[in-house]
N, C-alpha and C positions, 0 to 999 in steps of 0.2 A: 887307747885306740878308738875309744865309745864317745860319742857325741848325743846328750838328751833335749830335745826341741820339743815344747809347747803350744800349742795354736787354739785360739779359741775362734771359731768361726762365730761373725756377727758384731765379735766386742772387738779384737783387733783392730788398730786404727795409726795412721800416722798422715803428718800432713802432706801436702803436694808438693811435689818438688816446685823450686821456684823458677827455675829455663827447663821445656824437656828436649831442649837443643845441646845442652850442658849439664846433663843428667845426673843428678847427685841427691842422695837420701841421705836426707838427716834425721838420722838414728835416734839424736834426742827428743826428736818430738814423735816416739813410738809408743804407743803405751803397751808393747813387748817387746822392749829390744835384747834379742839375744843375737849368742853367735857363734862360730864353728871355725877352729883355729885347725890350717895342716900346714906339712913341710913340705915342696917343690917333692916332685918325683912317688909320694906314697901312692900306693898300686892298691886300692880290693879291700884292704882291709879297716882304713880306715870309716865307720861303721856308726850312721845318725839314727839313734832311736826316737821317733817319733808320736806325741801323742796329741789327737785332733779332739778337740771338745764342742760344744752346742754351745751357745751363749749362756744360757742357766746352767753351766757349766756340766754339763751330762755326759757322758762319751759321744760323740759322732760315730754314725752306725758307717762303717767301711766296707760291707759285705759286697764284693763283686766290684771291686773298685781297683786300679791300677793306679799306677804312681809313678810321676815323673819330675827331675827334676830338671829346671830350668835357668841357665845363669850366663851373665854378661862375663868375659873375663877380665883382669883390671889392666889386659891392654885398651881395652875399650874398642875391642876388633871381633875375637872368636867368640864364639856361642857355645852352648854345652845345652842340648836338647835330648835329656836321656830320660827313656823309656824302658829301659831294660832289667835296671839294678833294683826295683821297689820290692820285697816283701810282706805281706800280712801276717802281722804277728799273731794278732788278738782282733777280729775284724767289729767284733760287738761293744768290745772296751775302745773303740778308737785307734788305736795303734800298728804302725807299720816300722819298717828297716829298711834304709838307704843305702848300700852301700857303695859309698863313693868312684867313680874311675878317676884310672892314673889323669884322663886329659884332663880333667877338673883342677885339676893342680900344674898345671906346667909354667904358670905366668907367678913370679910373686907379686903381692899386691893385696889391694883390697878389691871384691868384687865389685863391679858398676850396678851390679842387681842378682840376688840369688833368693830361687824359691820355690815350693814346692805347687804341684800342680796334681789333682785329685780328680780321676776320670772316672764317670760308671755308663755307659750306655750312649755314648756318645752325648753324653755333656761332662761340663766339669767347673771346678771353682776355684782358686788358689789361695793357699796362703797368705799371709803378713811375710815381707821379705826378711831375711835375717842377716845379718852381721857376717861375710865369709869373709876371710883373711888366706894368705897364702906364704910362708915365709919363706926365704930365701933359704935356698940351698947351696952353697959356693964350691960344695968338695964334686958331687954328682949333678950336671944341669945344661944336659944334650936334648932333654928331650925338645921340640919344637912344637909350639903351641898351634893348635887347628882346631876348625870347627868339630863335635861329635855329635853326631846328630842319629841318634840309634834306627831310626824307620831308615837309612838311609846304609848304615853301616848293617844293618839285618837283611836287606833285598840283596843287594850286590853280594853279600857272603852269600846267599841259597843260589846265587846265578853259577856264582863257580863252582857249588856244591853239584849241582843241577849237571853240570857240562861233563864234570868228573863222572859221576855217575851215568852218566846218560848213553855210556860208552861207542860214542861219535855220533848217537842218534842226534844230532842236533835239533829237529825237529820236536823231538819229544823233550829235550830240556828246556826248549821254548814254552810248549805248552804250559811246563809248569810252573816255570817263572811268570808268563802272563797272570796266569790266575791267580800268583802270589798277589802283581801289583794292582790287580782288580781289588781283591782281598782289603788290600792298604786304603787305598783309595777310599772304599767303604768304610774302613775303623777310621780312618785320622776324620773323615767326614769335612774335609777343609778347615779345621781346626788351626793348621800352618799352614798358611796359603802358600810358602814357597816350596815347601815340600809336596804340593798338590802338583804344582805347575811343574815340577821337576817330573815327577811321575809322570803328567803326561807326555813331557817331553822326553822319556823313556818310553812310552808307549808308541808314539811316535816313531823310533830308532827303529824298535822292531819288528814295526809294519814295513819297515824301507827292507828290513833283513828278512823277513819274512819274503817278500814279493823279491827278492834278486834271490832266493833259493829256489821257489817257482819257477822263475826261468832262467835259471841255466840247470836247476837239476842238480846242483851238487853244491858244495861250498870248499873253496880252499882254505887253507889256513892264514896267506896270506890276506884272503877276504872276511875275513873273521875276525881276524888283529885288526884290521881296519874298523872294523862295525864297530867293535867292543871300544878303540880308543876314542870315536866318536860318543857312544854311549857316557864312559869316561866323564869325557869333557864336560858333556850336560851336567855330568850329577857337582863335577866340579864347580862349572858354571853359577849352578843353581847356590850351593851354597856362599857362594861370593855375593851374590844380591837378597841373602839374607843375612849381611851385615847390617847395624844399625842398633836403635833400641827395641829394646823388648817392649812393648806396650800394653802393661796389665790395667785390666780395670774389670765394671761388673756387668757391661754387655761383652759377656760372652760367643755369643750367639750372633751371628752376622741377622741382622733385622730385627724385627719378629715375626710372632705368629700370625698368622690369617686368622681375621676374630671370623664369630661363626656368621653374622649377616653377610660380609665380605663372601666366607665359602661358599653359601649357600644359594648364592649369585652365580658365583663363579661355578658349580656345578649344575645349577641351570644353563649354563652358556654349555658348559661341555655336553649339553645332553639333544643342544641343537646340531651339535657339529655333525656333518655326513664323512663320516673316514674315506667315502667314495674319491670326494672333492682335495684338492691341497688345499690347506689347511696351515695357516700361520697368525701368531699372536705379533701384532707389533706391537710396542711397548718403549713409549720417547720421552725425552726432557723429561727425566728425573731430576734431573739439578741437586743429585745427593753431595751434599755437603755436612759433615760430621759438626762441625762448630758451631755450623748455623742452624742445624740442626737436632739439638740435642735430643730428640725423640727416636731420631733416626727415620723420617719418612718417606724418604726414597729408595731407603730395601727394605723399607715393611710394603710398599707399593709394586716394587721389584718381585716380592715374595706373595704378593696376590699375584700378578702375570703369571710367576712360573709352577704360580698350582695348577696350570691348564697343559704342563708338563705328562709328555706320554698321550695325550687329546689331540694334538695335532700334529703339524710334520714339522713345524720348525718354530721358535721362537729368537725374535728379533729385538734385539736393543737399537732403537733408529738413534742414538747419539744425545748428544748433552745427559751424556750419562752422571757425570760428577759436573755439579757447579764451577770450580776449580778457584774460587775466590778467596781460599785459606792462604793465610801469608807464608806460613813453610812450607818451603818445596816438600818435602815428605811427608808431611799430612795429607800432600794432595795424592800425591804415589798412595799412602798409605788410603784413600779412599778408594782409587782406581782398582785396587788389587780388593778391597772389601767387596766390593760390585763382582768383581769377576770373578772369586770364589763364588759369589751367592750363584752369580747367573750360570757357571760352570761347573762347580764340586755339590753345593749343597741338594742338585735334584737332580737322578739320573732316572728317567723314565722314558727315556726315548725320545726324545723329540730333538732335533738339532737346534744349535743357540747358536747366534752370530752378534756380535757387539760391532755396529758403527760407528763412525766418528765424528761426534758435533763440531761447532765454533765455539764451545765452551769445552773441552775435554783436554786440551793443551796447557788450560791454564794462565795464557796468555793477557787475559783481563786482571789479573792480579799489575802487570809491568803498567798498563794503560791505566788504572785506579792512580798509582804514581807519579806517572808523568801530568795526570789533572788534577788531584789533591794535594801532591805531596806530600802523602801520608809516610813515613818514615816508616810503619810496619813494612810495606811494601816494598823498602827504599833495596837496589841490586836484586830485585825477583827475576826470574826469568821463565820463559816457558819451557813445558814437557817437549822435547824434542819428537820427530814423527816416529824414528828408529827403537825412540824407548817405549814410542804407545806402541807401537808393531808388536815389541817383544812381550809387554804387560799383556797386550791383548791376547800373545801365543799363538799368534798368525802363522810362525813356520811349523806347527806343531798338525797345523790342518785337522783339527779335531773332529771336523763334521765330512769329510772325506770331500772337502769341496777344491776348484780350484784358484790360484791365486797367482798373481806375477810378483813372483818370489815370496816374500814375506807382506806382502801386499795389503793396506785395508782396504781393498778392494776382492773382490771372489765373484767364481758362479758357481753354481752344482744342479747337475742333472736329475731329475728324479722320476726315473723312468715308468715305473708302476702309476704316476699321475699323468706322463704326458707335460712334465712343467719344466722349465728354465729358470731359476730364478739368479738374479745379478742382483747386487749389492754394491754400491756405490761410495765412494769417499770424495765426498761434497766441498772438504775441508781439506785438499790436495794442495797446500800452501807452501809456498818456499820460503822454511825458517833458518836457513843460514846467513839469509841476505839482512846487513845493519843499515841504520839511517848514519846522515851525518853526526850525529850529536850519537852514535852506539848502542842503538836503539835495537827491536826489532823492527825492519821494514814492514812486515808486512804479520801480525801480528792476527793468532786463527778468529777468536773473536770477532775483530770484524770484514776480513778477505778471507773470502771464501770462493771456491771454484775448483776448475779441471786443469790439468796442463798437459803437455804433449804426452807423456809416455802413457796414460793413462785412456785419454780417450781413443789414441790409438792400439791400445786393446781391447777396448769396449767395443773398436769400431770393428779389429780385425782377429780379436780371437772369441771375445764374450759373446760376442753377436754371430759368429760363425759357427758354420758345420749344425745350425739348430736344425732337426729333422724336423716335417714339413707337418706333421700333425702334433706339434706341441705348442702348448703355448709358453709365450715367455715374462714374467714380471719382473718390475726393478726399483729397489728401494734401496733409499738414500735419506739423507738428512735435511737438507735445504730441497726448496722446490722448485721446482723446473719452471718459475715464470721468473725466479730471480733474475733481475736486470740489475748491469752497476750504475746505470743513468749518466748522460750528458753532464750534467749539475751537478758531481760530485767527484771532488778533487780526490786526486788517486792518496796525498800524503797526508788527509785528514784522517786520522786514527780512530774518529769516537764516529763515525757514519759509516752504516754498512757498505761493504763493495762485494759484487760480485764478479765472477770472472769464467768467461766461454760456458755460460749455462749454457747460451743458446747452439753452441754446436754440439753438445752433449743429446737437444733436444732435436737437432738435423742428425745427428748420428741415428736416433730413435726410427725417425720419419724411412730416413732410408733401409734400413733393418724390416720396418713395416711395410714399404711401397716395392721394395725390391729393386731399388734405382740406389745412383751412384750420384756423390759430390764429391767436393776440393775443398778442405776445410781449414780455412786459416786464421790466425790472430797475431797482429803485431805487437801487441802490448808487452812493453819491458818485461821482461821476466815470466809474462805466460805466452809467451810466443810459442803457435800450434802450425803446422804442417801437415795434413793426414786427409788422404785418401780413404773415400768410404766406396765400396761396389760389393754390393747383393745385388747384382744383376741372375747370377746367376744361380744363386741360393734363392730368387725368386722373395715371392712374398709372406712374411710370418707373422703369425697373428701374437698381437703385445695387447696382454691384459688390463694394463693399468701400470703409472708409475705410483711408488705409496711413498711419503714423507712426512715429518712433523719439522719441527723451527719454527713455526707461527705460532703453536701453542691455542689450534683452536683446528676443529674440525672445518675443513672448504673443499672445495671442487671446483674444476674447469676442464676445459675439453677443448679447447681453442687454441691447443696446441699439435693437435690430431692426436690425440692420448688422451686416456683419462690420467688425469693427474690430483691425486685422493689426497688430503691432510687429514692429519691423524690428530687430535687435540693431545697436550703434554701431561703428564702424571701430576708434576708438581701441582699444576693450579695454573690461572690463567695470573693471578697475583703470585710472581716467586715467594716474594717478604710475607705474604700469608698463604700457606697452603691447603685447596680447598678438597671435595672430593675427589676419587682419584679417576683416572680416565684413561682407557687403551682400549685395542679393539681387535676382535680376533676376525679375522680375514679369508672366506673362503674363495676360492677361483673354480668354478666350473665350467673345464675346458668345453664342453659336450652343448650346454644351453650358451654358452661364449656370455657369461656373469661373472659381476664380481661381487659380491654380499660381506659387506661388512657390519659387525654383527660387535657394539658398543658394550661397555663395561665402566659404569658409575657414569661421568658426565660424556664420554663418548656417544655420540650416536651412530645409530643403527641406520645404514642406506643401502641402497642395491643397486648397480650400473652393468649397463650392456656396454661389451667391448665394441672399442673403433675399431675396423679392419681398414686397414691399406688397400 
């Protein structure tokens, strides 16, 4: 029934797989290849003795250490992410017990990847993969293989635990399950990024259920089946987009650390901030890319900005957040979702985070590098669709309790105690289902960029409406508000930039400020606009400033009746060399009508008086 495993942390070694598209280890080139034989259906008791050792082969000290195991099944589909089964034998001699669950075995085969994972304090390291095998079972073999994913099967049991108990207080079984998934939240510390984003998308459910017990005062049962099968679904949901490979390696750690001259900057900035004032860090053109990057400098940059976490009122990703020029689709997924853990799980201090969307976050430049090289890596690439950045980004999840049309990269939120408005814009509102002749994308984000009807007609008739009259209101976006697509440039050239209806984005603005009404139109194929703007009667409101990055270089103008600010880009002003880093936290003081932006590494430091209408 016993299974005994070895590990020596340091000297353990085997080589790379040769496709990580077509994921296979070759066990011969391990210099410890072991392995662990079961039959289809064993339940608990099958039982790995485990012993961790130091490279000069010493016991590995395991004192306050948890143990998980992790493995691909040899359908090459479910997951097995357990957290539950580890024991501490002997914690000073190295040694712990596995033991095994039934779902671990319900596929016969050879595993795609199985290995152990060693936690102490929110970090952790893993093993050398080993050998798992699964044999067929032909007399006994109902059971049906599924993901196990124990953070996942431990919340949802304590929800019904919770309900049972709670003896119809529903209120009060709420309570306790919240602070279970707060709880979580803090231990996994984004460690699984899809089990992050599932929690919040439970946290989410229950602020919907929370707020429909509020007002009406009671809960049916029929309203409760409903809540809970939606709940359901999420957790369901979630584990379906955590199909794929497991991806070990030895940056564990999304980024790194803030070295100390970085901090010691950046806590001088926090020591100018006025908590009086609103208060926001933008933060653009990171252009993280993992391949191209093997240092990872666009969430060690990421991870300077959100040390100013809990210092301000909001922190802002202005877009071209990931470079998107890796040739596999899922590397690029798999950078987008790295960023959004960082910018989302890794700091919870208060401050609200919003990620917008560049003309590089799509990915879309990978199809165009092919259609001009004919580079064969690239050859059938396609871009991130908008539906799937929506979902990565966890737009319906409303994290920041802001508002959005529907699942929207677009929002505003009110922030009452400042007197602020601020709008967030998606600059990159691009129509990706339309092909060229040759089955191309038409209109590929990279280089069309712009607004289209449904958009600006909420900018113009919900974002911009009901602002009370003593607030002021900001708007940042990605691209900047003097983009023109130009006379001179044919709409089906692919490699020169085009822009599309900035300029009634920037008459939307004008009339919002002036308190007057226009007719706003555009006939161009496919951005064709319609929309009526009138704050006639919402009168006149005062607009801070629009803020942007996309140039990759701090500028200013005002010749649009706005100040319209450029934020310089993280990466460096040279992508292919990246220099020091650059962002700038942003005060608005409603009261002196200023805007103070207040620079960090090559950002500079300016201060502007608002345009009034």
């Amino acid at each position: 029934m016993s299974m005994y495993l070895t590990f020596t942390i340091g000297k353990d070694k085997r080589n790379l797989v040769d496709d990580i598209t077509n994921f296979h280890i070759d066990n011969s080139t391990s210099t410890n290849p072991q392995w662990l034989q079961a039959r289809q259906n064993e339940d608990g008791m099958r039982q790995v003795f485990v012993t961790v050792k130091n490279e000069d082969g010493s016991p590995f000290n395991l004192t306050d250490c948890n143990y998980w195991f992790q493995g691909k099944l040899p359908d090459g589909i479910h997951k097995i992410i357990d957290a539950r089964h580890g024991v501490t034998l002997d914690a000073q001699n190295g040694q712990f017990r596995f033991d095994m669950p039934k779902q671990a075995f319900t596929v016969a085969g050879s595993y795609v990847q199985a290995f152990f994972r060693i936690v102490r304090n929110g970090e952790s390291l893993t093993t050398l993969e080993f050998d798992l095998t699964v044999l067929a079972d032909l007399v006994y073999n109902d059971l049906v293989p599924s993901d196990y994913i124990t953070p996942f099967e431990d919340l949802y049991g304590k929800l019904k635990d919770y309900i049972t108990k709670a003896n119809g207080d529903f209120d009060v079984a709420m309570a306790k399950w919240k602070k279970d998934v707060a709880d979580l939240i803090t231990e996994l510390n984004a460690d699984i990024g899809g089990i992050n984003l599932t929690i919040t998308e439970i946290k989410a459910q229950l602020a919907s259920l929370e707020d429909k017990i509020k007002a009406d005062g009671l809960l049916t049962q029929a309203e409760f089946d409903a809540q809970i099968k939606i709940v359901n679904q999420n957790i369901a949901d979630a584990l379906e987009k955590l199909k794929g490979n497991i991806i070990v390696g030895d940056n564990i750690t999304i980024g790194k650390r803030v070295n100390k001259n970085n901090q010691s900057a950046i806590e001088n900035l926090k020591s100018l901030v006025d908590p009086a004032l609103f208060n926001f860090v933008f933060f653009t053109d990171s252009h993280y890319d993992q391949w191209n990057d093997p240092n990872r400098t666009g969430l060690e940059r990421l991870n300077n900005a959100l040390l100013m976490d809990g210092s301000v009122d909001a922190i802002i990703a202005g877009g071209d957040n990931v470079d998107g020029g890796s040739s596999l689709y899922d590397i690029v997924l798999s950078q987008h979702k790295e960023y959004i853990n960082d910018m989302f799980f890794y700091h919870n201090e208060g401050s609200d985070k919003f990620i917008l969307k560049g003309n590089h976050d799509d990915a879309s430049g990978r199809q165009i590098g092919y259609r001009r090289s004919g580079d064969k890596e690239f050859a059938n690439t396609t871009s991130i669709p908008s539906e799937d950045l929506k979902r990565i980004y966890n737009n319906a999840a409303l994290l920041n309790g802001e508002k959005r049309n529907g699942n929207s990269n677009y929002f505003y939120k009110d922030y009452p105690d400042k007197k602020i408005r601020l709008v967030g814009l998606d600059s990159n509102d691009t129509p990706d289902s339309i092909l060229d002749a040759d089955g191309y994308l038409k209109y590929p984000g990279l280089m069309y960029m712009g607004y289209r009807q449904t958009q600006i007609d909420w900018l113009a008739n919900t974002a911009l409406k009901n602002v009370p009259e003593n607030y002021t209101t900001i708007v940042v976006g990605h691209v900047h508000a003097h983009a023109r697509m130009g006379s001179n440039v044919d709409e089906d050239d692919i490699y020169t930039d085009h822009y599309y209806n900035i300029d009634l984005v920037d008459q939307v603005i004008n009339d919002f400020m002036h308190g007057t009404s226009s007719t706003l139109t555009s006939t161009t194929k496919n951005w064709e606009v319609s929309v009526k703007t009138d704050f006639t009667s919402q009168g006149k409101r005062i607009m801070a400033g629009y803020i942007h990055g996309h140039q990759h270089q701090d500028n200013y103008t005002s010749d649009l009746g706005f100040n319209n600010i450029g934020i310089t880009c993280s990466i460096g002003t040279d992508v292919n060399n990246p220099s020091e880093d650059g962002w700038a936290v942003v005060s608005v003081d409603p009261t002196k009508q200023t805007i103070q932006v207040r620079g960090f590494g090559r950002a500079e430091t300016r201060s502007f008086n608002f345009i009034n209408g």
